[in-house]
C-alpha positions as CSV (number, residue, x, y, z in Angstrom):
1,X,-7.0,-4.9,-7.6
2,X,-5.3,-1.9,-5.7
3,X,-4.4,-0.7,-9.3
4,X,-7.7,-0.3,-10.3
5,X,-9.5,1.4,-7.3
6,X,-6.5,4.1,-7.8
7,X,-7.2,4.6,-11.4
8,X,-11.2,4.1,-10.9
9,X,-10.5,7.0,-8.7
10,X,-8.4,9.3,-10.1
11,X,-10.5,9.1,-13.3
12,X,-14.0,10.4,-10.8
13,X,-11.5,13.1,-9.0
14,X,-10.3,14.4,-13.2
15,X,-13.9,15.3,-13.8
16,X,-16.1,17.6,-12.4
17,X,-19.8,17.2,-11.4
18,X,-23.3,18.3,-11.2
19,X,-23.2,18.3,-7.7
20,X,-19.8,18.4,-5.6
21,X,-19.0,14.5,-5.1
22,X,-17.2,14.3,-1.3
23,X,-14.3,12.0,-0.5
24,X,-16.3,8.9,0.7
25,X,-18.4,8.9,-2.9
26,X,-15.5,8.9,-4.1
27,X,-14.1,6.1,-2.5
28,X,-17.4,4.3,-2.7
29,X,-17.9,3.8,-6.4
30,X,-14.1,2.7,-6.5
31,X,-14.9,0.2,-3.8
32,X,-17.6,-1.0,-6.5
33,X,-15.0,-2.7,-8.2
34,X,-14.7,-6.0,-6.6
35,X,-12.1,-9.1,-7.4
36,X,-15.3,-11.4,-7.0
37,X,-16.9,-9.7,-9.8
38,X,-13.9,-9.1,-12.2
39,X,-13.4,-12.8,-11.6
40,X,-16.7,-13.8,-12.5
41,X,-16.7,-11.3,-16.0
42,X,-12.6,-12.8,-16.4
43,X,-13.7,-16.7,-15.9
44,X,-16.2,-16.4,-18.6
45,X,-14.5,-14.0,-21.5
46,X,-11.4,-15.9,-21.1
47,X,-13.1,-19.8,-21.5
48,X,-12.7,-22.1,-23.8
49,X,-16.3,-21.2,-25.0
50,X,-15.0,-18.1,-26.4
51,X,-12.4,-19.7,-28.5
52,X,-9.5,-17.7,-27.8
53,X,-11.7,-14.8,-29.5
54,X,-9.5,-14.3,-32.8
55,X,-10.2,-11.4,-35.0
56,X,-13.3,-12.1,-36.9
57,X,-13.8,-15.5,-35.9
58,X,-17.1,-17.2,-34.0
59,X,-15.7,-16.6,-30.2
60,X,-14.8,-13.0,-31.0
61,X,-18.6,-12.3,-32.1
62,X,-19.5,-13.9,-28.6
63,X,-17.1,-11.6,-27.2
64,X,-18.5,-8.8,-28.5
65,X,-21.7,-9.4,-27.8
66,X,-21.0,-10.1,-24.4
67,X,-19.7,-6.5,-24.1
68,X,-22.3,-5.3,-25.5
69,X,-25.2,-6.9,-23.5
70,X,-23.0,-5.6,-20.3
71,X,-23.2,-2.1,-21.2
72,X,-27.3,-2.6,-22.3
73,X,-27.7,-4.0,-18.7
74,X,-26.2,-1.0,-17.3
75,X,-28.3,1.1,-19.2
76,X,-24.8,3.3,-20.7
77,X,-25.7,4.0,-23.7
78,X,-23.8,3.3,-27.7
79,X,-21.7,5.8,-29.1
80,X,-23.0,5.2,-32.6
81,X,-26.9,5.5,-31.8
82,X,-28.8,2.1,-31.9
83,X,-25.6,0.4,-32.3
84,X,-22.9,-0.2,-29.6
85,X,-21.1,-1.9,-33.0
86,X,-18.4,-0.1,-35.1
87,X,-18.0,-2.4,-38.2
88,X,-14.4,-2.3,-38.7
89,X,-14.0,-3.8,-42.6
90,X,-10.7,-6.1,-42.4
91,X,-9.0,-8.0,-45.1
92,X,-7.7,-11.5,-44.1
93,X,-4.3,-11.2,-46.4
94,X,-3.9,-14.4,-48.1
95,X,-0.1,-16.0,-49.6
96,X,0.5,-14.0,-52.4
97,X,1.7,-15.1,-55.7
98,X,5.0,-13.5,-56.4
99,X,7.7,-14.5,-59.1
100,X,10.9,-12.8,-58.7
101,X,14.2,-13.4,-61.0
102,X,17.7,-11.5,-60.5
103,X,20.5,-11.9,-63.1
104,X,18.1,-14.6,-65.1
105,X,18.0,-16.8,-61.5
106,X,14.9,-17.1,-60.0
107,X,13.6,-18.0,-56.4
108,X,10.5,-19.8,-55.0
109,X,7.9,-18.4,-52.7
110,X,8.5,-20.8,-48.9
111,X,12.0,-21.9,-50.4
112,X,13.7,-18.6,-50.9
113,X,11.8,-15.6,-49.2
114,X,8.2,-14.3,-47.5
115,X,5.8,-11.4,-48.0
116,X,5.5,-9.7,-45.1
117,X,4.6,-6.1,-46.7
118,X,1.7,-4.6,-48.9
119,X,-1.4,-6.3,-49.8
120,X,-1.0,-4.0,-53.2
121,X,-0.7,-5.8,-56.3
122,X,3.0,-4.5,-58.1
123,X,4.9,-5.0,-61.1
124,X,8.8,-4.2,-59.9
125,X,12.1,-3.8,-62.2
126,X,15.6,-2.5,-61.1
127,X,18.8,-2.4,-63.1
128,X,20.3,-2.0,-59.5
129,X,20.1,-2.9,-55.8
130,X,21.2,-1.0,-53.0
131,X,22.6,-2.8,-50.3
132,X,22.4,-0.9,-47.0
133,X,24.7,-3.6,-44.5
134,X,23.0,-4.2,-41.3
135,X,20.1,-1.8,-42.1
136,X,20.9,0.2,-39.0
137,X,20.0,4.2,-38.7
138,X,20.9,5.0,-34.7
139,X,22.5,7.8,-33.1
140,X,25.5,6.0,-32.4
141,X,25.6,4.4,-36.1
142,X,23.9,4.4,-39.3
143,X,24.2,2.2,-42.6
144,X,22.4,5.0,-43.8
145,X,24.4,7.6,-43.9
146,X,26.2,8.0,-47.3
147,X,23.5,6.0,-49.8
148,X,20.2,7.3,-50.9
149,X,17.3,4.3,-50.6
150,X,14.4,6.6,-51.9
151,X,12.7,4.6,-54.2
152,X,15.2,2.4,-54.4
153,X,15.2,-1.9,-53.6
154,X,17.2,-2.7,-50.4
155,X,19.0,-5.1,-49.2
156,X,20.0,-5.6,-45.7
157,X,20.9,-8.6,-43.1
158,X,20.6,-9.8,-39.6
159,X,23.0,-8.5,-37.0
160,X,24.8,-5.4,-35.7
161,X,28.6,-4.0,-35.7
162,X,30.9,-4.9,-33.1
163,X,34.3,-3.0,-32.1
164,X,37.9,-4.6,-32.1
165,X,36.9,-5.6,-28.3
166,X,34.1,-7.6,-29.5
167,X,31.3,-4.8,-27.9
168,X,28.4,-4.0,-29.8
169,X,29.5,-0.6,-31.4
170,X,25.5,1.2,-30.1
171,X,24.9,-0.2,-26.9
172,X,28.7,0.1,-26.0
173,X,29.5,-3.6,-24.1
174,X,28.3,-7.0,-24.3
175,X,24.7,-6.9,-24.5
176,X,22.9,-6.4,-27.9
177,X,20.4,-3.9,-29.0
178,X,17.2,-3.9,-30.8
179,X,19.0,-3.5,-33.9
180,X,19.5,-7.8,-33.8
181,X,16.8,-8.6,-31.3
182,X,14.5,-11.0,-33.1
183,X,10.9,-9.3,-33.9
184,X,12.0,-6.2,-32.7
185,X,15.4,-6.3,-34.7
186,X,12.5,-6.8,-38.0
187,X,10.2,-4.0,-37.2
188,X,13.3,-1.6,-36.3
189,X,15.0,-2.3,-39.1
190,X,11.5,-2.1,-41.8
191,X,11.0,1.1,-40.1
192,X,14.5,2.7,-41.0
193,X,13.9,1.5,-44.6
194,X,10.5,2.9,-44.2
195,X,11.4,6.0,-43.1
196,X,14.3,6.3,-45.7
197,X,12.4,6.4,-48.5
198,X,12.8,2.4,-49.6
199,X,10.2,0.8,-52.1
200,X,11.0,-2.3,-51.0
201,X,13.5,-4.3,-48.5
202,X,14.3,-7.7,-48.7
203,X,16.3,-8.5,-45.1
204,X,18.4,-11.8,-45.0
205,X,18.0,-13.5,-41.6
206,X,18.3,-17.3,-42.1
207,X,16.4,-17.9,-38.3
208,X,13.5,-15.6,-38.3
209,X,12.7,-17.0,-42.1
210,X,12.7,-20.5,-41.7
211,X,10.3,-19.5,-38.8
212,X,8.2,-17.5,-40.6
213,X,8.0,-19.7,-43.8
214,X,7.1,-22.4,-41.9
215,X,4.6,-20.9,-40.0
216,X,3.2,-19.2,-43.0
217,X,3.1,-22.4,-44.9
218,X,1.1,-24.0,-41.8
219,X,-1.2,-21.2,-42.8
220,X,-1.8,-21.9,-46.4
221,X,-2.2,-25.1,-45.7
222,X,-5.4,-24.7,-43.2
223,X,-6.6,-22.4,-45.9
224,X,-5.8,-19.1,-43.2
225,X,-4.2,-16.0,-44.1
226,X,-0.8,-14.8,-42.6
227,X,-2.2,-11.1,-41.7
228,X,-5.0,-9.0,-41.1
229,X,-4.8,-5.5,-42.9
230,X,-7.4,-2.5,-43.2
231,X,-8.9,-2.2,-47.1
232,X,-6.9,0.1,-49.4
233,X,-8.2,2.4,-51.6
234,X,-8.5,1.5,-55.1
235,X,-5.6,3.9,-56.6
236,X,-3.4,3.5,-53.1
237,X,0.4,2.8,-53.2
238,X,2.0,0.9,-51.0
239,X,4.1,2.3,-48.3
240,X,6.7,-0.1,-49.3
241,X,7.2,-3.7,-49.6
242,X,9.0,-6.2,-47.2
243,X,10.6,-9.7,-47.6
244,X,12.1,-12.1,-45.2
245,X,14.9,-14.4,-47.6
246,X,17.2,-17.1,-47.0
247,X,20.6,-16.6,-46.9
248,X,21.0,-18.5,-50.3
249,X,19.0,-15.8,-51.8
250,X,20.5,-13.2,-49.7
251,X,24.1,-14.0,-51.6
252,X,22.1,-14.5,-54.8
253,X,21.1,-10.8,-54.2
254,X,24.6,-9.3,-53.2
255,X,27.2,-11.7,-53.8
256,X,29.5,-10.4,-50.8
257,X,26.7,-10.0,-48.0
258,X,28.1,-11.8,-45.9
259,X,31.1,-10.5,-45.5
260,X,30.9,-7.2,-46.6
261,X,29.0,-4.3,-44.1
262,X,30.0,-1.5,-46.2
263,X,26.3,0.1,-48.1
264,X,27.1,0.0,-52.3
265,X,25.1,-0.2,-55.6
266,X,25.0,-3.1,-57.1
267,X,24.4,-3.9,-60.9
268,X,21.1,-6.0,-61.1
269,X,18.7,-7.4,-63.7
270,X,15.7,-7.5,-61.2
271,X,12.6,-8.4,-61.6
272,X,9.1,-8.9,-59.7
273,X,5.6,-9.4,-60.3
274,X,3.2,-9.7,-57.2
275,X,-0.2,-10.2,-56.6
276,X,-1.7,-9.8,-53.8
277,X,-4.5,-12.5,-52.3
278,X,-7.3,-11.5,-49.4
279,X,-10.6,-12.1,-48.9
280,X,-13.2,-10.3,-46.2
281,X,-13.2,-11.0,-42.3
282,X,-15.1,-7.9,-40.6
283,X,-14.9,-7.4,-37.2
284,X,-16.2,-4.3,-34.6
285,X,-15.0,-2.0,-32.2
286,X,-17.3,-1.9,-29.3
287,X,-18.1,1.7,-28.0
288,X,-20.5,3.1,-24.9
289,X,-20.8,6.8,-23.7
290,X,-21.6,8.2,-20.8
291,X,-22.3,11.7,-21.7
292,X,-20.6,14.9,-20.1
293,X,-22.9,17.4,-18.3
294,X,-21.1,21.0,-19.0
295,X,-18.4,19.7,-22.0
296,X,-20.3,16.6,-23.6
297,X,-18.2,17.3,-26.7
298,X,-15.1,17.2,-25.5
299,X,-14.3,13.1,-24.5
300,X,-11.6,10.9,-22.1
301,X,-11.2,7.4,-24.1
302,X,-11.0,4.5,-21.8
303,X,-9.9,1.9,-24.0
304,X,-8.7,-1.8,-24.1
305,X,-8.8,-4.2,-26.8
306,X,-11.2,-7.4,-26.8
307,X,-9.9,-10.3,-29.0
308,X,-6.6,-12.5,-28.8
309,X,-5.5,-15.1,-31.2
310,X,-7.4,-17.7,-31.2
311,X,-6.7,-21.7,-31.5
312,X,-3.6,-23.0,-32.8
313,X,-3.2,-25.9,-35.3
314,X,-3.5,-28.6,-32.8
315,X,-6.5,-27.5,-31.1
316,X,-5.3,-25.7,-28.1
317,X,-7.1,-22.4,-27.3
318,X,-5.2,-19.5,-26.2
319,X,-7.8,-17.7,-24.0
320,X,-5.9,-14.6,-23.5
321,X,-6.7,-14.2,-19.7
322,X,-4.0,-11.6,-18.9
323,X,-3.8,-8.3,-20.8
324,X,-6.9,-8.2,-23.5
325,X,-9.1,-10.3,-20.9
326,X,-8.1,-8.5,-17.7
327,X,-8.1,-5.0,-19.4
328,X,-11.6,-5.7,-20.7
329,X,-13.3,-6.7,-17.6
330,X,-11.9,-3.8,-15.9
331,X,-13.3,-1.7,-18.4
332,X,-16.3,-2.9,-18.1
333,X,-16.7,-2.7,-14.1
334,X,-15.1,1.2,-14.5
335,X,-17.9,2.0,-16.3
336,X,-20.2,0.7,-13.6
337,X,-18.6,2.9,-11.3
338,X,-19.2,6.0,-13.5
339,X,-22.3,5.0,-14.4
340,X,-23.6,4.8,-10.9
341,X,-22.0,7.9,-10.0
342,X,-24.0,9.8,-12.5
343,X,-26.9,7.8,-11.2
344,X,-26.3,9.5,-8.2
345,X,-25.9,13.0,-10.1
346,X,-22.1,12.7,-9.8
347,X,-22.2,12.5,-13.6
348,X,-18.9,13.7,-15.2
349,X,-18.1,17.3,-16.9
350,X,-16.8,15.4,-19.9
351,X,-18.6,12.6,-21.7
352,X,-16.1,9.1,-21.2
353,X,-16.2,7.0,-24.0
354,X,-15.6,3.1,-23.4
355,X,-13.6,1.9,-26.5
356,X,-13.0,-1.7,-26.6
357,X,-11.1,-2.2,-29.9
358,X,-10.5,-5.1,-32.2
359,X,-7.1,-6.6,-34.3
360,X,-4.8,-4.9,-31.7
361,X,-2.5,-7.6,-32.3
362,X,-2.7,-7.5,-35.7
363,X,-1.8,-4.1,-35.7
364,X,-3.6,-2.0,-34.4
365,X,-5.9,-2.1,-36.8
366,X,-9.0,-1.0,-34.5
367,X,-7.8,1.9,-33.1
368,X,-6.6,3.0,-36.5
369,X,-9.8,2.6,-37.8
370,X,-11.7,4.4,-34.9
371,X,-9.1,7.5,-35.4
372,X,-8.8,7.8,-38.9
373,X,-13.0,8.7,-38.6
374,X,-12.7,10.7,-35.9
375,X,-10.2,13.1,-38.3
């Protein structure tokens, strides 16, 4: 609560006003935000009659709705005009079917490895692999270093090097970095490969893909996709594509990957084919304005996003209460404070735009969305 009347009122003393507000106006429309009325707004987003609110499902259109009917009662006004909706056009991304063979072997889709890249549809042949070790690029150590990955197929594994005294050769003692840190150790290490130049990575880590795969498979099953992505353009490439395998695929790859953590090129007779499975699930950002009174085209973005994940296999609903339910209410009674202040000709020098955005989670895929219109 103390949180909020500080930011509630550091946001009024940033902007400037059609008349000079004083100190206790100040502290007056913070004192507007109440615990009994974020509790009331939190109780009802965050029930089970939302239904956990996940992107593009039934209790994120009540959620959205309920935003919206806030800000109408208030009397702040859309962003888009007539619409307090941005239709943000997401893909629910489906199983794919691949088929991939290396050296005339060939590996199965749940068995032997994931997608967890592009949504692109790809043909793919190599008559080598590189493999890049540990997949590391750091200050204090790189796999990197001496190979060239640019347009190239990687492979890489779980885990990072150790010295002769058994400490982790980055973070310098016992404790591990981000470089073998579950999720994190996946995103750090896709990004290097990313960043490199890679057309695709396939990463051997035994206990995030038997996770994953069956988690995915759970997925297939219910008839639900594994991701949410933003539409592609027709003629689009992928960025590059990513695949969590088994470590009986891994050594399939690069015979000596387990042992070995020296990068090489290695003679292949690769092949892939995969296409890509999504259907439509739109969703909306929800936006309101308060306009500025000397500056209205120049904005502050107050922004949190609105939906959570929804309800698992069994039932249970995850009603995302802390974070995505908190942050929304709060939006919602900040703009009440700014909105009576302007009632009260204390109406900011800037127009403040309430953003609540959609598929955070699922990657940011809202705010994306908003900013790549905006430039």
């Amino acid at each position: 609560m103390k949180k909020i009347l500080l930011l509630t009122s550091a946001l009024l003393m940033m902007v400037s006003c059609q008349k000079e507000a004083t100190k206790e106006d100040v502290v007056n429309y913070g004192s507007s935000i109440t615990q009994d009325e974020l509790k009331e707004h939190l109780y009802i987003y965050a029930s089970d009659e939302f239904e956990g609110r996940d992107t593009g499902d039934p209790g994120q259109k009540k959620a959205v709705n309920y935003i919206k009917e806030h800000y109408e009662a208030l009397g702040i006004k859309p962003v888009i005009e007539g619409n307090y909706f941005q239709n943000v056009p997401l893909n629910l991304v489906k199983t794919p079917n691949v088929t991939i063979t290396n050296n005339g072997e060939s590996f199965k889709y749940f068995d032997d490895f994931i997608s967890l890249g592009s949504a692109i549809s790809t043909k793919m042949s190599a008559s080598e692999l590189v493999y890049a070790g540990f997949g590391i690029d750091d200050d204090q150590f790189s796999d990197y270093t001496n190979i060239d990955v640019k347009g190239k197929i990687v492979v890489i594994k779980n885990g990072e090097p150790k010295d002769e005294n058994g400490n982790y050769i980055i973070t310098g003692n016992k404790q591990a970095s981000k470089w073998s840190n579950g999720r994190q150790e996946l995103s750090a290490k896709r990004n290097a490969a990313k960043e490199k130049g890679a057309k695709a990575l396939f990463f051997m880590n035994d206990n995030l893909f038997n996770r994953y795969a069956l988690y995915f498979k759970g997925l297939e099953a219910r008839g639900a996709g594994n991701r949410l992505s933003l539409p592609v353009k027709k003629d689009a490439e992928a960025d590059m594509y990513q695949f969590l395998i088994s470590n009986k695929m891994g050594k399939a790859l690069i015979a000596n990957i387990e042992k070995s953590v020296k990068p090489s090129y290695e003679t292949a007779t690769f092949e892939m084919i995969l296409e890509a499975s999504s259907e439509s699930k739109p969703s909306e950002n929800v936006a309101a304005i308060i306009k500025g009174s000397e500056k209205p085209d120049e904005y502050i973005i107050i922004s949190s996003h609105l939906d959570h994940i929804g309800i698992d296999g069994d039932g249970e609903v995850f009603n995302g209460a802390d974070d995505d339910g908190s942050g929304t209410v709060a939006m919602l009674e900040i703009a009440e404070a700014f909105k009576t202040a302007a009632d009260n000709g204390h109406k900011p020098k800037r127009s403040i735009i309430f953003l609540h955005v959609t598929g955070e989670e699922k990657g940011l895929l809202g705010s994306r969305y908003y900013t790549c219109l905006l430039y």
